[in-house]
mmCIF file of the N, C-alpha and C atoms, coordinates in Angstrom:
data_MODEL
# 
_entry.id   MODEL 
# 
loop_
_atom_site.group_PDB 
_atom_site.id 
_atom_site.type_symbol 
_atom_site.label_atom_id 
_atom_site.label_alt_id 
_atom_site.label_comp_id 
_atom_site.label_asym_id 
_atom_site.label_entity_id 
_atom_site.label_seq_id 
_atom_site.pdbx_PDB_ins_code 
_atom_site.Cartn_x 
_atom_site.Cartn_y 
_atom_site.Cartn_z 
_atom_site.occupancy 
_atom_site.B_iso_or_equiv 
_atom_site.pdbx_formal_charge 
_atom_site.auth_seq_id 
_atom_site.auth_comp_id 
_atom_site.auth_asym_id 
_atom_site.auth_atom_id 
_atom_site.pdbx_PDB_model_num 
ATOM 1   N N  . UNK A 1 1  ? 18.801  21.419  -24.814 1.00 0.00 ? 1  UNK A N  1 
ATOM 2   C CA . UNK A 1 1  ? 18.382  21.142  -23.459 1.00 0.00 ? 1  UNK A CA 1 
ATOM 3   C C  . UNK A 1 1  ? 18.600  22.391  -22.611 1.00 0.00 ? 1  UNK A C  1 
ATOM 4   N N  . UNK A 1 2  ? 17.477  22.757  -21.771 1.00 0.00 ? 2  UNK A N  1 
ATOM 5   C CA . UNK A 1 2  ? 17.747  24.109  -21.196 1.00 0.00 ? 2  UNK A CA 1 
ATOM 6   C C  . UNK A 1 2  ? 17.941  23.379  -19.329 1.00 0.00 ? 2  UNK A C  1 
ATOM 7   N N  . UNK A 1 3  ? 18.451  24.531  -18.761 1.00 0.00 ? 3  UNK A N  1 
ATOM 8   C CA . UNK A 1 3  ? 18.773  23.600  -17.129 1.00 0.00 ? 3  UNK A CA 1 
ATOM 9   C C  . UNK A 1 3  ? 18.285  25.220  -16.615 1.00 0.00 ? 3  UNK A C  1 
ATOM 10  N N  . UNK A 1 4  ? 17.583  25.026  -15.472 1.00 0.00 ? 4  UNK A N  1 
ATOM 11  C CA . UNK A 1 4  ? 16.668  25.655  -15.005 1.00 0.00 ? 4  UNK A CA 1 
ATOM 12  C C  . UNK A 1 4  ? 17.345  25.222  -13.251 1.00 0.00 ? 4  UNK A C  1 
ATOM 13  N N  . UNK A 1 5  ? 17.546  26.577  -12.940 1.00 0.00 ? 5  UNK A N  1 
ATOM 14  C CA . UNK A 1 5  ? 17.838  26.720  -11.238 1.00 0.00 ? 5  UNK A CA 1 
ATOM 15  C C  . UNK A 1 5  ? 16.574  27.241  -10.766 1.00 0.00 ? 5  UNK A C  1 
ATOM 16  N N  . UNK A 1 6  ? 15.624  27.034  -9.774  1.00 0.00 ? 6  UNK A N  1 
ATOM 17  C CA . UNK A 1 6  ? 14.312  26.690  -8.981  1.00 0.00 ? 6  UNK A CA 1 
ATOM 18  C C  . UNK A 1 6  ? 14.230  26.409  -7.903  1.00 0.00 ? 6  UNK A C  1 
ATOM 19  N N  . UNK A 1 7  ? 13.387  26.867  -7.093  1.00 0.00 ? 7  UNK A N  1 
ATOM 20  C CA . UNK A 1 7  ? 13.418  26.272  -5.950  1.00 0.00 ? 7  UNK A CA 1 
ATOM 21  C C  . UNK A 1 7  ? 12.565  25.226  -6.258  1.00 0.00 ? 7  UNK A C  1 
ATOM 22  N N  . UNK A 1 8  ? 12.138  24.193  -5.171  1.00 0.00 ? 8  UNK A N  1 
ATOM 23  C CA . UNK A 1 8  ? 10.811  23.004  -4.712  1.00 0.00 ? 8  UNK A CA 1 
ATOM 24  C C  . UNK A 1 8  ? 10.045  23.624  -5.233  1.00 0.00 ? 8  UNK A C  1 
ATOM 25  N N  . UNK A 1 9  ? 9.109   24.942  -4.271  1.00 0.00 ? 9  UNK A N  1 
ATOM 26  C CA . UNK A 1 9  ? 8.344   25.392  -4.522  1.00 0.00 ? 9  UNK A CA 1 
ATOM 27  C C  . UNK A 1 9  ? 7.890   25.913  -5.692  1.00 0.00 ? 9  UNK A C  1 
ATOM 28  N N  . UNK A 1 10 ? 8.596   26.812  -6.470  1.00 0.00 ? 10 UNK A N  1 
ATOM 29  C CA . UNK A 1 10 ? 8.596   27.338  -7.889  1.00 0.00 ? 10 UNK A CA 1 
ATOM 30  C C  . UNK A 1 10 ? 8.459   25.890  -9.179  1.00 0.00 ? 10 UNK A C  1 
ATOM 31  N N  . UNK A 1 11 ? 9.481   24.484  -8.755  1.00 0.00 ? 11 UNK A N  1 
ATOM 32  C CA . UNK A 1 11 ? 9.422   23.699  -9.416  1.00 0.00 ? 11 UNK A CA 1 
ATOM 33  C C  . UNK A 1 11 ? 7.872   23.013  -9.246  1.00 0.00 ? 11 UNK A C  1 
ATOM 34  N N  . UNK A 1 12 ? 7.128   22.902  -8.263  1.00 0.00 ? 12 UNK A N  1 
ATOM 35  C CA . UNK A 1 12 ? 5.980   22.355  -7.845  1.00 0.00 ? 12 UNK A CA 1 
ATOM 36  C C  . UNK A 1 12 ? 5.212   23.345  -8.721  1.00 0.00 ? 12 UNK A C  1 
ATOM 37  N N  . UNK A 1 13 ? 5.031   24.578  -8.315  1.00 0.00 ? 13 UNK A N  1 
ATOM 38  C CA . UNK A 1 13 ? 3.851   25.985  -8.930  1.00 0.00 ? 13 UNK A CA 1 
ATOM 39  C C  . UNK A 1 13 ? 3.934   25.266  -9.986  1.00 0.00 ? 13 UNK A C  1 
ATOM 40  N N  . UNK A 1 14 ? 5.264   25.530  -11.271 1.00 0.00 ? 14 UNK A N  1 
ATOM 41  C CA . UNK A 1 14 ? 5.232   25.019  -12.750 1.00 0.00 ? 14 UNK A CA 1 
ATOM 42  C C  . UNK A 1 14 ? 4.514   23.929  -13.300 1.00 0.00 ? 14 UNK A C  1 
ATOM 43  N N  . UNK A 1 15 ? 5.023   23.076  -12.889 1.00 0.00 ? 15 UNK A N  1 
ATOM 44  C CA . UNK A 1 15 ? 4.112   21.542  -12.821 1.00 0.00 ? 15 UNK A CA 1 
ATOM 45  C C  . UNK A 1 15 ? 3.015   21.638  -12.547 1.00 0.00 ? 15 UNK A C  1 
ATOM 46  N N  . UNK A 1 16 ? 2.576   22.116  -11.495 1.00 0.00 ? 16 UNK A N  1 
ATOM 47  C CA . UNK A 1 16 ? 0.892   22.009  -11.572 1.00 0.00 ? 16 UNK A CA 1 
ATOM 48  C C  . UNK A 1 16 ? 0.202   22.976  -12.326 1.00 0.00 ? 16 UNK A C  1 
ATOM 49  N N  . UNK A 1 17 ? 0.372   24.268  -13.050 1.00 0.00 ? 17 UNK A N  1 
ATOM 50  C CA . UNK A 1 17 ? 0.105   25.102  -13.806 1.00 0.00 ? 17 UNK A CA 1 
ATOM 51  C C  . UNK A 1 17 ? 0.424   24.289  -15.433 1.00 0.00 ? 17 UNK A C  1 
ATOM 52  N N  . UNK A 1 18 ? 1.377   23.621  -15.443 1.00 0.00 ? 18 UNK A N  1 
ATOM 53  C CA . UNK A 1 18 ? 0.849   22.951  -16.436 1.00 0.00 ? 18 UNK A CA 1 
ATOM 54  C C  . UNK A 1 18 ? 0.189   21.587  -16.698 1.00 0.00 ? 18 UNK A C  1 
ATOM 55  N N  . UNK A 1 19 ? -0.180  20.956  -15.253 1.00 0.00 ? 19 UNK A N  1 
ATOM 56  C CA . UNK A 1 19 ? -1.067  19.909  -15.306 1.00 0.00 ? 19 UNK A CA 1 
ATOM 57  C C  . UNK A 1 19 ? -2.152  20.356  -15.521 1.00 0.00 ? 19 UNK A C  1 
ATOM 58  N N  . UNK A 1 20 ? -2.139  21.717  -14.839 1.00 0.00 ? 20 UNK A N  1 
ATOM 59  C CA . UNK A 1 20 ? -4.301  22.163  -14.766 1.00 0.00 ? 20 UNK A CA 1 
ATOM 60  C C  . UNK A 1 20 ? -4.278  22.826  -16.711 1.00 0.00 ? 20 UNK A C  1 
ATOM 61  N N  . UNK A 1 21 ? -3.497  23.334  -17.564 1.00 0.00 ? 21 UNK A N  1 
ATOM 62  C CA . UNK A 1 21 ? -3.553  23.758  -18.986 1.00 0.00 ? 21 UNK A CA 1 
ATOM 63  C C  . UNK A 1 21 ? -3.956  22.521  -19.418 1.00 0.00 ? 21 UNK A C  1 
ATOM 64  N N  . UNK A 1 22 ? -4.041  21.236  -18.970 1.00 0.00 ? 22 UNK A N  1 
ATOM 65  C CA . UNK A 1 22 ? -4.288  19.994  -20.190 1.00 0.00 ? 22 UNK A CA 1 
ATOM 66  C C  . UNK A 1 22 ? -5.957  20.429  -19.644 1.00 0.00 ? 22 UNK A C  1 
ATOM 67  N N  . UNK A 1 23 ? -6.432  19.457  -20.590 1.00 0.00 ? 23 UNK A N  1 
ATOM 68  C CA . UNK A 1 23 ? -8.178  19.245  -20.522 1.00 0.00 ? 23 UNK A CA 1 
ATOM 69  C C  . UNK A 1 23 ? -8.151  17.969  -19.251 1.00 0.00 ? 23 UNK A C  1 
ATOM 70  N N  . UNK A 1 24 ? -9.450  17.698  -19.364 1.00 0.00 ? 24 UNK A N  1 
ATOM 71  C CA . UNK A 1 24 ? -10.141 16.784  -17.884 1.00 0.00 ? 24 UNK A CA 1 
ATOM 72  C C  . UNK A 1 24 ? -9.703  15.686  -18.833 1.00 0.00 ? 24 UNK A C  1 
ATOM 73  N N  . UNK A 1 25 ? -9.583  15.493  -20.340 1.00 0.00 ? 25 UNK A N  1 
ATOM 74  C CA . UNK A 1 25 ? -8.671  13.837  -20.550 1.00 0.00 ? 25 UNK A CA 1 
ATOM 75  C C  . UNK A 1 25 ? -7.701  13.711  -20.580 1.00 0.00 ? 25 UNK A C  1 
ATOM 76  N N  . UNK A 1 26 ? -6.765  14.427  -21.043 1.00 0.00 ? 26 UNK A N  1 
ATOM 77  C CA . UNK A 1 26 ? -5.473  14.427  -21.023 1.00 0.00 ? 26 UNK A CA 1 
ATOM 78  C C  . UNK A 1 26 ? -4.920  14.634  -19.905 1.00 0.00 ? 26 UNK A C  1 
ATOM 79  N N  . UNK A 1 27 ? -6.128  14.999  -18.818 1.00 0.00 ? 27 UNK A N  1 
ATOM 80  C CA . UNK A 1 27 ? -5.780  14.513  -17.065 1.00 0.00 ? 27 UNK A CA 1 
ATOM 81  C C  . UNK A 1 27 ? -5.779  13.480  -16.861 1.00 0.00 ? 27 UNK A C  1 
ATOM 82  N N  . UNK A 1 28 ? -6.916  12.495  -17.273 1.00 0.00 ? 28 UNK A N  1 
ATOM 83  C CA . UNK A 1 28 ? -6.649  11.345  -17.047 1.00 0.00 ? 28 UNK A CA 1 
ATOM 84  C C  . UNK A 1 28 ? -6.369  10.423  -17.584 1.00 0.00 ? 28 UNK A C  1 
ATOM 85  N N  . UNK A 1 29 ? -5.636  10.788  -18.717 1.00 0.00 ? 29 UNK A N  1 
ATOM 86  C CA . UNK A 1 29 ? -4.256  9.578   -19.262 1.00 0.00 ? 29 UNK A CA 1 
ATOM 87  C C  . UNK A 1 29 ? -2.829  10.098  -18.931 1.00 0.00 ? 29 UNK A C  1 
ATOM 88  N N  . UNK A 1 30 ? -2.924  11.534  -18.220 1.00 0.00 ? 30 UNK A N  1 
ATOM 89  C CA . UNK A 1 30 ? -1.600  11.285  -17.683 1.00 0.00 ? 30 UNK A CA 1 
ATOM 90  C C  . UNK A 1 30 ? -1.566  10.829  -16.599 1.00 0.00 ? 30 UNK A C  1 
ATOM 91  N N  . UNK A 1 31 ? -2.980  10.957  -15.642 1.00 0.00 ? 31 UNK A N  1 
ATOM 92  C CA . UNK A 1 31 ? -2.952  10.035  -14.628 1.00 0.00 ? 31 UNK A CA 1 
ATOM 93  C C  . UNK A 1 31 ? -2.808  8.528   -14.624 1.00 0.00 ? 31 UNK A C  1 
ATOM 94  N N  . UNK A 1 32 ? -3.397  7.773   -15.918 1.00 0.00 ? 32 UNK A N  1 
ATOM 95  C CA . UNK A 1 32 ? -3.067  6.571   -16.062 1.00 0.00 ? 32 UNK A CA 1 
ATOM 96  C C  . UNK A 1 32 ? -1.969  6.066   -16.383 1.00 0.00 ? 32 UNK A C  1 
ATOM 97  N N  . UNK A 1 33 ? -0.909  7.446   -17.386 1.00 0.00 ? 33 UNK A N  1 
ATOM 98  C CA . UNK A 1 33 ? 0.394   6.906   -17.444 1.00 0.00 ? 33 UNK A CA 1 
ATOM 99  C C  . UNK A 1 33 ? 1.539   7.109   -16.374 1.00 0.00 ? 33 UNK A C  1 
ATOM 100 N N  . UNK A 1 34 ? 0.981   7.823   -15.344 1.00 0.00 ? 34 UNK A N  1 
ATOM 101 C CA . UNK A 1 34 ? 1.506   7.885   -14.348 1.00 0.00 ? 34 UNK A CA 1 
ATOM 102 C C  . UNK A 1 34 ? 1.777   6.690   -13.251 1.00 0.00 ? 34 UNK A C  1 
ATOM 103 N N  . UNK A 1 35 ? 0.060   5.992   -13.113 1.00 0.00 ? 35 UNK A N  1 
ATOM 104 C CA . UNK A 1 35 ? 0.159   4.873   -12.513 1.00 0.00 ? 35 UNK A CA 1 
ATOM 105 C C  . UNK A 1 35 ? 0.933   3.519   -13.202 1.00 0.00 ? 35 UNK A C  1 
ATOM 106 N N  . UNK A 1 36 ? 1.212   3.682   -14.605 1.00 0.00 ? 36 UNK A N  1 
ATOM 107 C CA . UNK A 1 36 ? 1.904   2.628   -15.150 1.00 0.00 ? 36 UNK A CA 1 
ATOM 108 C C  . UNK A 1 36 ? 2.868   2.788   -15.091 1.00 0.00 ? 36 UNK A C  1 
ATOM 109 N N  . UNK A 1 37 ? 3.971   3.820   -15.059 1.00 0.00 ? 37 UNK A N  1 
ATOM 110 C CA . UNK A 1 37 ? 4.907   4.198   -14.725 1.00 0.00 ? 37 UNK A CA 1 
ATOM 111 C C  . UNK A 1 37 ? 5.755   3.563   -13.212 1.00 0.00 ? 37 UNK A C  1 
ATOM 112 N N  . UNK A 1 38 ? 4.500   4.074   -12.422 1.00 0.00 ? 38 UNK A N  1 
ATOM 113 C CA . UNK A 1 38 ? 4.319   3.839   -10.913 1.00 0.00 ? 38 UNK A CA 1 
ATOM 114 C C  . UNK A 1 38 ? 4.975   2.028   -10.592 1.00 0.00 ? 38 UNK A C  1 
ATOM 115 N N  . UNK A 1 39 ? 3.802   1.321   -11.421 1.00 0.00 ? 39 UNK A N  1 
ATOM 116 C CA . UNK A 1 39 ? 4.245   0.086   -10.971 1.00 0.00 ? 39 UNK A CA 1 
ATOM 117 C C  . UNK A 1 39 ? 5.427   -0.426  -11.489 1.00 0.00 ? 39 UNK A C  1 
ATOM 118 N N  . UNK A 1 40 ? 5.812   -0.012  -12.010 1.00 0.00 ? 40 UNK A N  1 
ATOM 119 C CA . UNK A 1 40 ? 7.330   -0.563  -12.706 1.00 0.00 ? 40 UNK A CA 1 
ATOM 120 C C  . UNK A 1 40 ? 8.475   -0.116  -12.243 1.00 0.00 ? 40 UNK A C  1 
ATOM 121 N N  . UNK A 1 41 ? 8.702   0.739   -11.096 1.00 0.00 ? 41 UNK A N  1 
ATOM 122 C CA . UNK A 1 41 ? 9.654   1.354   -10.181 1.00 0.00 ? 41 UNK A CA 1 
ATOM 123 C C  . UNK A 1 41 ? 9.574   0.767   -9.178  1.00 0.00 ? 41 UNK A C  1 
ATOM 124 N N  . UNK A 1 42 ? 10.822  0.299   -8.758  1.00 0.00 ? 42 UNK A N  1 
ATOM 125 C CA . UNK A 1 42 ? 11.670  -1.078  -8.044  1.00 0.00 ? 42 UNK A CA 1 
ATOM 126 C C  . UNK A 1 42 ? 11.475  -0.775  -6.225  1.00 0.00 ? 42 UNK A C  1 
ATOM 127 N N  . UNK A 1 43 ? 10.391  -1.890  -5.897  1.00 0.00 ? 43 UNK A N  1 
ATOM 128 C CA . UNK A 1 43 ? 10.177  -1.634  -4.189  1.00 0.00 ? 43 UNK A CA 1 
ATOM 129 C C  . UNK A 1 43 ? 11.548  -2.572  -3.680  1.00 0.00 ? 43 UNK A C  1 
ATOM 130 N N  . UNK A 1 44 ? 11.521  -2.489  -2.339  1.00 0.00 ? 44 UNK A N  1 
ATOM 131 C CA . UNK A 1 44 ? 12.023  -3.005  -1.474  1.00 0.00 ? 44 UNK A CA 1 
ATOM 132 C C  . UNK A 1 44 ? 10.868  -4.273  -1.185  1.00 0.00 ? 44 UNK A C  1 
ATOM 133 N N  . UNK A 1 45 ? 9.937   -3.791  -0.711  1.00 0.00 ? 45 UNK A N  1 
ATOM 134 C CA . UNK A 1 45 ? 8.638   -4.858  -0.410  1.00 0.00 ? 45 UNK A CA 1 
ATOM 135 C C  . UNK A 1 45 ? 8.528   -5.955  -1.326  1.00 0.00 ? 45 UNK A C  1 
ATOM 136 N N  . UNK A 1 46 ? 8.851   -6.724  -1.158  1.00 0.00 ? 46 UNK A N  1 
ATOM 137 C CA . UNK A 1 46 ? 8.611   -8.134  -2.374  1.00 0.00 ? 46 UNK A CA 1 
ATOM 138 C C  . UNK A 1 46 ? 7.253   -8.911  -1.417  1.00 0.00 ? 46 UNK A C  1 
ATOM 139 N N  . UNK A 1 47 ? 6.518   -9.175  -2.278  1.00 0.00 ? 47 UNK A N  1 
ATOM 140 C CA . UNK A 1 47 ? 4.928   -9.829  -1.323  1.00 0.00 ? 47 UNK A CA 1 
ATOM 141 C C  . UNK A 1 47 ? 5.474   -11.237 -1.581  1.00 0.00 ? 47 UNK A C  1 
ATOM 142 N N  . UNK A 1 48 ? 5.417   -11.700 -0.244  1.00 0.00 ? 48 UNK A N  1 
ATOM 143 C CA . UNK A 1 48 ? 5.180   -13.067 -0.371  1.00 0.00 ? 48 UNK A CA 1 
ATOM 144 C C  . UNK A 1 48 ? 3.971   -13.710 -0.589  1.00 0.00 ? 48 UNK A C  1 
ATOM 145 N N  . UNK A 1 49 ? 4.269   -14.502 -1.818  1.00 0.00 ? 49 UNK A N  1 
ATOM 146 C CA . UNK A 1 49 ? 2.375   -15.048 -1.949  1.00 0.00 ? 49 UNK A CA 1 
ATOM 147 C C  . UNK A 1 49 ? 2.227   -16.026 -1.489  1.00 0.00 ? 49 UNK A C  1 
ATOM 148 N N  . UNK A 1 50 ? 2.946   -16.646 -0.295  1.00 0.00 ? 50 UNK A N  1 
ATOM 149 C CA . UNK A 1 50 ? 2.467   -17.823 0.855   1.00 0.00 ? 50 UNK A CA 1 
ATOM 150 C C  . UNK A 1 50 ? 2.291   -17.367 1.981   1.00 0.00 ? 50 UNK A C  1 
ATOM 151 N N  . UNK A 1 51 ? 2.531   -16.103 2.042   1.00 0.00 ? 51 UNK A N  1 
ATOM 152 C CA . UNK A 1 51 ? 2.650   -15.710 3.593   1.00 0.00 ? 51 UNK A CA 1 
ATOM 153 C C  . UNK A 1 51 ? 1.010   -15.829 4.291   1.00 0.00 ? 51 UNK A C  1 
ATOM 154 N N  . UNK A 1 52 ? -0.201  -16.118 4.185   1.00 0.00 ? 52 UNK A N  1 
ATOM 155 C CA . UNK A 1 52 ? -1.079  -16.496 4.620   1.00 0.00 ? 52 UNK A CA 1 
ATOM 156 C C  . UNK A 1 52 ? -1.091  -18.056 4.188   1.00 0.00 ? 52 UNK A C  1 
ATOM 157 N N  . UNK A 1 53 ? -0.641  -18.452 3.933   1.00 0.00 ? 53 UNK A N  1 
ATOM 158 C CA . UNK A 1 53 ? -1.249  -20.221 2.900   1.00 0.00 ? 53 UNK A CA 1 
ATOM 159 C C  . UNK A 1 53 ? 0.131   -20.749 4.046   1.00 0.00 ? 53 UNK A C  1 
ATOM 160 N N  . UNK A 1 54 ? -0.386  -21.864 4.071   1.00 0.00 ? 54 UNK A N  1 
ATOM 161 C CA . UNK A 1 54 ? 0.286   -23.014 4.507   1.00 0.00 ? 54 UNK A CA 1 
ATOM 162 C C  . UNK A 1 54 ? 0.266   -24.505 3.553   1.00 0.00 ? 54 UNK A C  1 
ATOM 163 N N  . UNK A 1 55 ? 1.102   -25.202 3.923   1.00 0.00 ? 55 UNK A N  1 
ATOM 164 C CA . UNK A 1 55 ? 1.280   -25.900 2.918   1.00 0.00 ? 55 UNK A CA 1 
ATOM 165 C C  . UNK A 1 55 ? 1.545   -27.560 4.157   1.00 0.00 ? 55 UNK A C  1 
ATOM 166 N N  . UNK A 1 56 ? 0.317   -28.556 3.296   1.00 0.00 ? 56 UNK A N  1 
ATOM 167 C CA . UNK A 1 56 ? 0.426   -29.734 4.211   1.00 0.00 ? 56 UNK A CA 1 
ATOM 168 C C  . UNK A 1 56 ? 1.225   -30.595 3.441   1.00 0.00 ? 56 UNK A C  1 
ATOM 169 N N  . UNK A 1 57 ? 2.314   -31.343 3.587   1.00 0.00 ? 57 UNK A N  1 
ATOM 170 C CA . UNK A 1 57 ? 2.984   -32.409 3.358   1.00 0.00 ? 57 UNK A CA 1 
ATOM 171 C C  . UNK A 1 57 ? 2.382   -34.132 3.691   1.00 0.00 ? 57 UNK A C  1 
ATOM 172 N N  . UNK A 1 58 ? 1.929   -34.673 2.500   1.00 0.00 ? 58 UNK A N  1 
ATOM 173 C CA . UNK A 1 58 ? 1.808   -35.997 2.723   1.00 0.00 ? 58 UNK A CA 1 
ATOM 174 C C  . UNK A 1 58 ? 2.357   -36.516 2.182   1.00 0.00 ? 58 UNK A C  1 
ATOM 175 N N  . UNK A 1 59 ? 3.422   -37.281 2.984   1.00 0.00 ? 59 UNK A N  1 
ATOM 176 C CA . UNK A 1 59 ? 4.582   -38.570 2.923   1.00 0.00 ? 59 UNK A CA 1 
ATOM 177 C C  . UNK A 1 59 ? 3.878   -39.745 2.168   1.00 0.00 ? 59 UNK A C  1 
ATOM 178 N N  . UNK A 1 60 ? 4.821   -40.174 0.680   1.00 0.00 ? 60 UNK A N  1 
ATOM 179 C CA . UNK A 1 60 ? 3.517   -41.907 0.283   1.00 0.00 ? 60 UNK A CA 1 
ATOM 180 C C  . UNK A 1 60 ? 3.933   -42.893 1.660   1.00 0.00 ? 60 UNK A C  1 
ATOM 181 N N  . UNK A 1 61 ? 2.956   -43.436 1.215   1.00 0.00 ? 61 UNK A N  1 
ATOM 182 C CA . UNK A 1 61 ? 2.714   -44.604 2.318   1.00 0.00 ? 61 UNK A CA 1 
ATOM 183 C C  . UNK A 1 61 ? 3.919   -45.221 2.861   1.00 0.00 ? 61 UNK A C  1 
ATOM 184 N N  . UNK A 1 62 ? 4.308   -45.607 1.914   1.00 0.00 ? 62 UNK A N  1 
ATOM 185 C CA . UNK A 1 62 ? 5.767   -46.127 1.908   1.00 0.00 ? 62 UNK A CA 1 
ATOM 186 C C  . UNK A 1 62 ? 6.324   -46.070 3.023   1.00 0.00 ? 62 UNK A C  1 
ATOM 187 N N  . UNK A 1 63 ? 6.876   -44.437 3.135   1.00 0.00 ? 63 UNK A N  1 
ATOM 188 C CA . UNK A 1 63 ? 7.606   -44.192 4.580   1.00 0.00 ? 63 UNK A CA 1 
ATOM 189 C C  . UNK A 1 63 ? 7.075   -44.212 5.536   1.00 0.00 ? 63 UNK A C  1 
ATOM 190 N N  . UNK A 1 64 ? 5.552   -43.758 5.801   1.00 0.00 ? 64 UNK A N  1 
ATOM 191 C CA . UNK A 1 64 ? 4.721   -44.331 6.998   1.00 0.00 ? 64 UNK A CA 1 
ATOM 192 C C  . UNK A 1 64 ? 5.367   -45.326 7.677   1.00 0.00 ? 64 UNK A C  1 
ATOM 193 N N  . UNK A 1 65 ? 5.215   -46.953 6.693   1.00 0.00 ? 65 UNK A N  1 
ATOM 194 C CA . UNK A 1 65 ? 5.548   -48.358 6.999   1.00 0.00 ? 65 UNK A CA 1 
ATOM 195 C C  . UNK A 1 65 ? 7.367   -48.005 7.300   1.00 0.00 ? 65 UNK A C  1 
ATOM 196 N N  . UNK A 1 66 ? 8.257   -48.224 6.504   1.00 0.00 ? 66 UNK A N  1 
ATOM 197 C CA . UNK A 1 66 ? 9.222   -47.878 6.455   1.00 0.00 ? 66 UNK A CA 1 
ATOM 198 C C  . UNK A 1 66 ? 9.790   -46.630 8.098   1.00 0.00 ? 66 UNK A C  1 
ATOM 199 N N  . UNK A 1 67 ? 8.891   -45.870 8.659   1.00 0.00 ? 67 UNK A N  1 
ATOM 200 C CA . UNK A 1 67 ? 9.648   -45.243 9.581   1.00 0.00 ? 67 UNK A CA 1 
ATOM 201 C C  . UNK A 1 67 ? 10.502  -44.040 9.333   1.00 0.00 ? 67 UNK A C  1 
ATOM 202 N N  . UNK A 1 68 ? 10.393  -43.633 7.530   1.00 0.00 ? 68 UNK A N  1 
ATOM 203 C CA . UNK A 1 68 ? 11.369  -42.858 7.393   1.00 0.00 ? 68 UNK A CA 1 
ATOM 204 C C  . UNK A 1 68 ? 10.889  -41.011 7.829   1.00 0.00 ? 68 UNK A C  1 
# 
């Protein structure tokens, strides 16, 4: 394992000098394994899937009569 002192910038140049050496497919399966990657890293945002839907409650008859 080698450890490499860099700035941002120098670390950014590298990386993209060797994104542009792959071909136009191996661009875009690292772009696709990128986005799979992507979704599997832990949000804060949890979607609520009721938050537009409402939900109607009908009581059986029962309690109608009953009053409950």
């Amino acid at each position: 394992m080698e450890i490499k002192f860099q700035t941002k910038e120098e670390s950014n140049q590298q990386q993209q000098e060797a994104f542009l050496k792959l071909s136009k497919t191996e661009r875009f399966y690292s772009f696709l394994n990128l986005m799979e990657r992507m979704s599997q890293f832990p949000t804060k945002n949890k979607i609520d899937k009721n938050k537009d839907n409402f939900i109607i409650i009908i009581p059986p008859k029962n309690e109608w009569i009953l009053g409950k």
